[in-house]
C-alpha positions as CSV (number, residue, x, y, z in Angstrom):
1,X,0.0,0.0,0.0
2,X,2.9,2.6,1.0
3,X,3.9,2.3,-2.8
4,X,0.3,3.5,-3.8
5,X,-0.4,6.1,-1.1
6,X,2.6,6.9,0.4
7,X,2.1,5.0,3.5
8,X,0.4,2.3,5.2
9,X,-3.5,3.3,6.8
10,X,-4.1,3.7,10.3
11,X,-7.1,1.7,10.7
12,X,-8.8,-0.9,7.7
13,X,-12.1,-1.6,8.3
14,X,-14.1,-4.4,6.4
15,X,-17.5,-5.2,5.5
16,X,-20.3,-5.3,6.0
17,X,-20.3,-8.7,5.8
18,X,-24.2,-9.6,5.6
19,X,-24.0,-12.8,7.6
20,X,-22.1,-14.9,10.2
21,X,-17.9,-14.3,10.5
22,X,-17.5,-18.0,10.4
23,X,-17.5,-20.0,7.6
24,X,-18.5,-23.5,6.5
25,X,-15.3,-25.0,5.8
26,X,-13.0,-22.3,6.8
27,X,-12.4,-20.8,10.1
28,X,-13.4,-17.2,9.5
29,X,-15.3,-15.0,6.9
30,X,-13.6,-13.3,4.0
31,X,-14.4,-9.8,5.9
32,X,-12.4,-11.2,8.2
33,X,-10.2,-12.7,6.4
34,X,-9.2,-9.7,5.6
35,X,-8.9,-7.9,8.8
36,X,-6.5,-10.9,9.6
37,X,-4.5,-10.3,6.5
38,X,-4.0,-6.2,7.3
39,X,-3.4,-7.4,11.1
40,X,-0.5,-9.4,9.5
41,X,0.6,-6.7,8.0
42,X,1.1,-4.7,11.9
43,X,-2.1,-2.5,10.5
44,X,-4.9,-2.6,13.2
45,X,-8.4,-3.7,11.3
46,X,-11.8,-3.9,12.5
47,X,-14.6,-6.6,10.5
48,X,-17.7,-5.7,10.3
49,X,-20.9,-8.2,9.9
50,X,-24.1,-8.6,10.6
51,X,-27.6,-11.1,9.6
52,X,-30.2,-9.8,6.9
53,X,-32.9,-8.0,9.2
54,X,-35.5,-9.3,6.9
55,X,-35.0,-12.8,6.2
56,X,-38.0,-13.1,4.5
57,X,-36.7,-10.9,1.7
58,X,-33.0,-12.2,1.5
59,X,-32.6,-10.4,-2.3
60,X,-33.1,-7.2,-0.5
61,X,-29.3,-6.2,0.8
62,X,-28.7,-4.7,3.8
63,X,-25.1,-4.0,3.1
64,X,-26.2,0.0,4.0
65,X,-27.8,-0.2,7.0
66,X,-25.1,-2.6,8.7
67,X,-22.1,-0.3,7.3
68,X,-24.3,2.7,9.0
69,X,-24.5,0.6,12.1
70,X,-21.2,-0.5,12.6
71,X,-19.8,3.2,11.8
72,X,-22.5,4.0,14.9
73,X,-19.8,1.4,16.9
74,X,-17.1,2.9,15.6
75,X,-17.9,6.5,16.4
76,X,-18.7,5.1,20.2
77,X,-15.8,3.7,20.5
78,X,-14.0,6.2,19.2
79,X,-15.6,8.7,21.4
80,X,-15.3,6.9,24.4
81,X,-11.8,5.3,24.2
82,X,-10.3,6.5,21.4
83,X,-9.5,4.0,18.4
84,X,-5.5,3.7,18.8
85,X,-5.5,0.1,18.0
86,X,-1.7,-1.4,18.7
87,X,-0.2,-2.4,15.4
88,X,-1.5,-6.1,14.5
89,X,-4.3,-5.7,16.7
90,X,-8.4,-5.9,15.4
91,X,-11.5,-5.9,16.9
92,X,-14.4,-8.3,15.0
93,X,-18.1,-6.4,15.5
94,X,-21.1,-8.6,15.1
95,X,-24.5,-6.6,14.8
């Protein structure tokens, strides 16, 4: 990343993952997945996920309303402790 933006981010933050953060046959969602990869990387991540409020409409996405959600977290958390993650440290939020 440094080599497209000039440095590494402070924070990456994945999702919403509309759904469980465990998989079938692997360990872990690909949101976090993810999260895992940039905490490999000494960049502090947070994954985001969350179930379909209306599961009797499962075509409807709720991508929007769980990425509002867990921005609500984030701003909480933010405001409360401040988010100053230690490098290759994450946080996985389930709504």
């Amino acid at each position: 990343l440094p080599k497209y933006f000039g440095s590494a981010p402070d924070l990456v933050v994945m999702g919403p993952n509309e759904g469980n953060n465990v998989g079938l046959i692997t360990p872990h969602s690909g949101t976090v997945g993810g999260a895992v990869a940039a905490i490999n990387h000494g960049i502090p991540a947070i994954a985001i996920s969350g179930p379909l409020i209306d599961e009797s409409n499962p075509g409807e996405s709720n991508a929007t309303t769980l990425a509002a959600l867990g921005m609500k977290v984030i701003e909480e958390i933010n405001t409360r402790y401040g988010i100053d993650l230690p490098p290759g440290s994450g946080l996985n939020v389930n709504i």
